[in-house]
N, C-alpha and C positions, 0 to 999 in steps of 0.2 A: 504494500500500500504506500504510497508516494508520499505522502502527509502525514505516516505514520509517525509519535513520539513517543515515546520511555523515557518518562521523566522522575528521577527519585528525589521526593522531596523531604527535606530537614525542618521540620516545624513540630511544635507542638499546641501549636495555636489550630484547630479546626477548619474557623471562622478563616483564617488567612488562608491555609490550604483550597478552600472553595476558594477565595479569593482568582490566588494563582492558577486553580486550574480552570478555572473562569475565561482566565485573559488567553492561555493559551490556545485553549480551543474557540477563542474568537478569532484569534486567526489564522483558525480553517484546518487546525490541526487534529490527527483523529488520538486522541490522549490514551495511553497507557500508563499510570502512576502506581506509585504506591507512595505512601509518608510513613516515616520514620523520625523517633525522639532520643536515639540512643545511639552508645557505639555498637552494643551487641545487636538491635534492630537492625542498624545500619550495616553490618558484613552477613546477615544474612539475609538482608536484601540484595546486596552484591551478589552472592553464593546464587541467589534463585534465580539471578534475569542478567538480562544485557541492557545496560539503560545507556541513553544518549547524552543525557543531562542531568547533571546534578544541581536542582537550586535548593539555600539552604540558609535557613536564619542565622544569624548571629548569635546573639544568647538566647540560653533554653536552662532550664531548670536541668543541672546538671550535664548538661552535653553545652556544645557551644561547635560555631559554624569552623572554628580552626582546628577544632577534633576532628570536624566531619570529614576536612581538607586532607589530614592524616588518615582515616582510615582508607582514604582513596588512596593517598601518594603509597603506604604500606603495601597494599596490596599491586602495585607496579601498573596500577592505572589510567591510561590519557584520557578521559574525563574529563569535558567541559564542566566545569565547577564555577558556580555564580551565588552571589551569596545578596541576600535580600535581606533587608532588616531598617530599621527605625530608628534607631539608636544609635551607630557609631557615625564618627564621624571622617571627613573627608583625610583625615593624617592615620587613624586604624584602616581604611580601605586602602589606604597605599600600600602598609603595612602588608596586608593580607593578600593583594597583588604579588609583593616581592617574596610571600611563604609559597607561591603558587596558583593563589585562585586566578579566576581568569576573568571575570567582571564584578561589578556589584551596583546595587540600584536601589534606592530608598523605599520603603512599602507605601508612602506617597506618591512616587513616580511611576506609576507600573505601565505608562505608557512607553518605556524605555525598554521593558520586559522582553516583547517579539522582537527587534532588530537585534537588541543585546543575543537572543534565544540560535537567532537565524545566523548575525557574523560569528559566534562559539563554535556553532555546527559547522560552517564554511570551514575556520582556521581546523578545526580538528580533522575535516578531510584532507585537508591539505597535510597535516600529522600523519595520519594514516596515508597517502599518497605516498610521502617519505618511505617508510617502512616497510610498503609495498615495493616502491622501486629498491629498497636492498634487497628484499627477499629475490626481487625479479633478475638485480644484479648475480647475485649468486647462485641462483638456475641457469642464468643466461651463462654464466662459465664452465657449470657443471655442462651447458648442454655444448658448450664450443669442445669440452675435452673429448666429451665423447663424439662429435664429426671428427674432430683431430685422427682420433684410435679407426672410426667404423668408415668414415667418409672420404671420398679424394679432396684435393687440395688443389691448390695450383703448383703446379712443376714444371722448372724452366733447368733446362739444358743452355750454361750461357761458357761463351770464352772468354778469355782471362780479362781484355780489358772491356767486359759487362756488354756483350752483344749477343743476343737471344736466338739460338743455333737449334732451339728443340724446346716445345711449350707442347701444355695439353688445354682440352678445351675448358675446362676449369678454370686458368689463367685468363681464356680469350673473354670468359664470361666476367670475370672481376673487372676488369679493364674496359670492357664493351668495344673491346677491336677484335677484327677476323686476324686469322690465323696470318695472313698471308701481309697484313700491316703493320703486325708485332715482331716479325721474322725480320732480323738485321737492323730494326730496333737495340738501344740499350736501354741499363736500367737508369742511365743517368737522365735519357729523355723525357721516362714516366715519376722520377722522382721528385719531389716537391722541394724544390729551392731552401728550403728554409732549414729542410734534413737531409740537403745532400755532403754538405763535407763530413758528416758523423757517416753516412755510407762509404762516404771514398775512403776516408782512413780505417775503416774497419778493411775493407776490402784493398786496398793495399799492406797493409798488414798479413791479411789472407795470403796474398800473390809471393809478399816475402820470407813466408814462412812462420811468422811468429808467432799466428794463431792454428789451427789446425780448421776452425769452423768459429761463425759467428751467429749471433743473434740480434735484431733490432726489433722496433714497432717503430714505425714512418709513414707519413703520408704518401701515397701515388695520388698521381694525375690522370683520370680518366679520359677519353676520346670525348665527351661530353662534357667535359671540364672541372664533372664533381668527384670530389676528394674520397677516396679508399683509402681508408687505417688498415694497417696488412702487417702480421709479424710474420717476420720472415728471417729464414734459420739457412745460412749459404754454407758450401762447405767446398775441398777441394774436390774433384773426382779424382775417386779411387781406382787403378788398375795396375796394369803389367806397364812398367818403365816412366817416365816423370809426367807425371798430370796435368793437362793442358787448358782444362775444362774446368767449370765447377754446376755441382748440381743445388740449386737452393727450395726451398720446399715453402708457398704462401698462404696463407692464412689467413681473408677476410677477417676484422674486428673491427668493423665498422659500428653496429650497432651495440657493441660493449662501449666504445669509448662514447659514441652518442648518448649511451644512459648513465656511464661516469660524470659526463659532463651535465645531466643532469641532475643526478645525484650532488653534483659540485655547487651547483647552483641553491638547490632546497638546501644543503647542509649553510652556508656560507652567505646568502642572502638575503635579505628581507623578500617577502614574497609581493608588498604592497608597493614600496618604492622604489626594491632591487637594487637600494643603498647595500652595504656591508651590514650583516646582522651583529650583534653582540660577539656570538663565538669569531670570525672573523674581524671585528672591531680587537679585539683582546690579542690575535695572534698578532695582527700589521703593528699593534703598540710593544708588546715584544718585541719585532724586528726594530721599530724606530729607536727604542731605548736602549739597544746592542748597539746600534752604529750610533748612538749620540755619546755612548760613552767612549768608544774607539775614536770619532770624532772631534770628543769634545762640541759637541752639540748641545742647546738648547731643543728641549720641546716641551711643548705646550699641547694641554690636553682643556679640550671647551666641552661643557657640555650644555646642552642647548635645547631647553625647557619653552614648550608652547605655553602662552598666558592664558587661562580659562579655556581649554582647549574640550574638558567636560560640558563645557554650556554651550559653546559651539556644537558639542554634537547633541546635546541637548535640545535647540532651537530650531536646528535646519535638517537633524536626521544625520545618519550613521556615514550615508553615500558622501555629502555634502563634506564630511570630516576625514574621509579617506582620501577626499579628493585634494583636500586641504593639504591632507601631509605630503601626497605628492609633489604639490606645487612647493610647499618646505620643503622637502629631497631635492627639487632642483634649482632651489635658488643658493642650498647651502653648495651646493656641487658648483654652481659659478662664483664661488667665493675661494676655491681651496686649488692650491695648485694641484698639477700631477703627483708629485710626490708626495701630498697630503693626505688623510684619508677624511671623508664622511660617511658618518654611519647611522643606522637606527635603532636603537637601542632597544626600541619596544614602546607600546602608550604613544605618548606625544613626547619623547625622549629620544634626542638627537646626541651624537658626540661628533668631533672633530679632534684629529691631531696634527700637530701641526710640528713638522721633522726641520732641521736646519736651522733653526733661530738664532741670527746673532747675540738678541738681547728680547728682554721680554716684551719691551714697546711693541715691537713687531703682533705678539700676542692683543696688545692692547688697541692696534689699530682694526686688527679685524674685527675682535669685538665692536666696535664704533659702529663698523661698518654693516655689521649685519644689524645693529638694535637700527639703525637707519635705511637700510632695507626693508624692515618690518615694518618700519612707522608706515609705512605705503601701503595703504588697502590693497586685497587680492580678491580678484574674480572668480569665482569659483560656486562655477552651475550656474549665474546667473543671478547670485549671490554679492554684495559686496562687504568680503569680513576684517576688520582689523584685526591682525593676530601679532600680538606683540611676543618677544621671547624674553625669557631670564637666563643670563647667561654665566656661568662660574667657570674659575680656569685656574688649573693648577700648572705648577710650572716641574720638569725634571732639569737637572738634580734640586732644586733648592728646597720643593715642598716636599720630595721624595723620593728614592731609589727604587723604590719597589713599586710593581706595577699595579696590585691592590691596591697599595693605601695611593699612591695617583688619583686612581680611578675614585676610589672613595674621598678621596680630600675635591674635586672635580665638582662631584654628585653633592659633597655638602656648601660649597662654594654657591652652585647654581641654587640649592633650597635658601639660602640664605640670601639673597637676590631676592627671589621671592618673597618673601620676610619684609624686608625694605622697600615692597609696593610694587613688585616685577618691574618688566621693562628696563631691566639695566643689567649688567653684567660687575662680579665680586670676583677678585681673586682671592686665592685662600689664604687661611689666614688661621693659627693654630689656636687664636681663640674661636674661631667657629667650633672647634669640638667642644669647647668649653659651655659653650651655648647649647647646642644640641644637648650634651649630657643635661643640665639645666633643665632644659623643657621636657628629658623624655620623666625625669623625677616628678617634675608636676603634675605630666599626664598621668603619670601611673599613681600620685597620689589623688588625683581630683576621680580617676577611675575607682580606687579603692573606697575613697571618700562617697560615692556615688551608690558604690554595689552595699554598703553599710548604714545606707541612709542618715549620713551625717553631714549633709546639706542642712 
């Protein structure tokens, strides 16, 4: 059924459970639920079904929505997890984002409910998309080993300086040339410039002995102009008195490197703005902080926070806020050189690093330049929306060597920006943790304060 949902709900409120399954089946879904108030409820509702979605209160008389978050993450679950509730506020749903969950929505907004319900379910195919292409990656090699063992190949009969003397029609078919336009061809013809000197010196090596056989993966040049990925295994010929010949054995792997490469893409991308994701943002700031230390380099890490970017998709809807961050993905990318990176962090969470730095002004003029960027209204659908940024920068080496606390002095830089009214960018500063510490002690006393009813 195309509309079908499995949804496990975390309530212990009735009244609200109708609520929720009210809204969902208003739009047009055909509900499958159960609700649960517990952790032992809750894994044997896992244990009985496959559900799609997990929505789930925040506090409950003994259970609470970050338990629920654990009995999911425990049991090795992707699970879109969205947490509904009345009570906390906009600094615990961060929180709760960065344990895991994957949205949250106040039980006075429940018009947010379906879009939030439908982009979870998107992202999560896209999760499973992944998963499915390794599995497919990993059949697809088991099934290349066995054509290897049970199947022909391409076999070319070639002379010493790479002129094609004897081919079979499995080569002619990979290449999409007859037999008779591949003959007195070489391989240097059909090989792709960019990996021909790694073939010449393999095979001159070959010619002078010092290998016995080789192996590559290279691109050819088809008769049609499109590229064949081919490992190919050359060796000398073997017989009675010195070998004049070499016989090399090829290998289509076309479509393994086309699903690496997209496998390269889901692992290392954002899917929405095809910036650098997180994992990728992390490895390029390793390699930058290697060579600024060998170089004695400066680099600067920004990171780059949308202003009310929740009320924006609030206002105009989910599409209208995708489209937004797009149009932020490619404004911060005409700001960064080649050698810099932009990334997207996740949420409305941008980073930039920025490699090579004389001195940190340099840092501080892009900042300028982007908070004056921003001040300019963007179009968007038909839309005109101000989206200003807050921006925090931490500097390597002086605010840190290590590439966590970087990245976390960055991340408290830009909250702290925020703090001071957005729209402006902070570099860090080691009394910002003194502050953070500061506020997280209030909160958790004005929360204790609150669960004790000593208001």
């Amino acid at each position: 059924m195309a509309n079908l949902l499995r949804v496990l709900i975390v309530e212990d409120n009735d009244d609200d459970r109708q609520l929720l399954a009210a809204a969902l089946q208003s739009g047009g879904y055909d509900l499958v639920h159960d609700c649960v108030a517990s952790a032992d409820e809750m894994r044997a509702a896992l244990d009985r079904g496959v559900w799609d979605v997990v929505i789930s209160d925040y506090s409950m008389p003994g259970f609470s929505g970050i338990e629920a978050l654990r009995v999911v993450q425990e049991r090795g679950l992707d699970l879109p997890f969205i947490i509904v509730s009345g009570v906390i506020g906009e600094d615990t749903a961060v929180e709760l984002m960065r344990s895991g969950a994957h949205d949250y929505l106040g039980k006075s907004n429940f018009k947010r409910l379906l879009p939030a319900v439908a982009r979870e379910l998107r992202e999560a195919a896209v999760r499973r998309e992944h998963r499915l292409a390794e599995q497919a990656l990993r059949d697809s090699e088991a099934r290349f080993r066995s054509i290897f063992n049970q199947a022909a190949m391409g076999m070319v009969h070639g002379s010493l300086d790479g002129r094609f003397l004897l081919i079979n029609d499995r080569f002619c078919d990979m290449l999409g040339y007859r037999r008779d336009e591949l003959l007195g061809m070489t391989f240097q013809q059909i090989t792709h410039a960019d990996d021909l000197t790694l073939d010449l010196d393999l095979h001159a090596k070959l010619m002078a002995g010092a290998v016995s056989t080789y192996a590559l993966e290279k691109r050819c040049l088809r008769k049609d102009g499109a590229l064949l990925w081919s490992n190919i295994t050359v060796s000398r010929e073997r017989g009675g008195g010195e070998s004049n010949s070499t016989i090399a054995v090829v290998e289509d792997i076309t479509e393994r490197k086309q699903m690496e490469q997209r496998l390269l893409q889901l692992a290392h991308f954002d899917v929405l703005t095809s910036l650098p994701n997180r994992l990728l943002f992390r490895d390029r700031l390793r390699h930058a902080l290697a060579q600024a230390n060998r170089s004695d380099w400066l680099v600067a890490v920004l990171f780059v926070g949308l202003d009310r970017f929740k009320l924006i998709n609030d206002t105009y809807g989910h599409g209208v806020g995708d489209h937004l961050l797009q149009q932020v993905a490619r404004k911060l990318l005409s700001f960064v050189r080649e050698s810099d990176t932009a990334s997207r962090l996740g949420g409305d969470e941008f980073a930039l690093i920025l490699t090579n730095l004389a001195c940190a002004q340099n840092a501080v003029l892009l900042a300028q330049k982007l908070l004056d960027a921003f001040a300019q209204p963007l179009m968007v659908d038909g839309h005109e929306i101000f989206a200003s940024v807050s921006i925090g920068v931490a500097l390597y080496p002086s605010d840190s060597k290590d590439l966590e606390q970087l990245v976390r002095n960055a991340d408290t830089a830009m909250f702290r920006a925020k703090d001071l009214g957005r729209n402006g960018y902070q570099f860090y500063t080691a009394e910002m943790d003194e502050k953070v510490g500061e506020r997280l002690l209030v909160e958790n006393g004005l929360r204790h304060a609150l669960e004790r009813n000593e208001f």
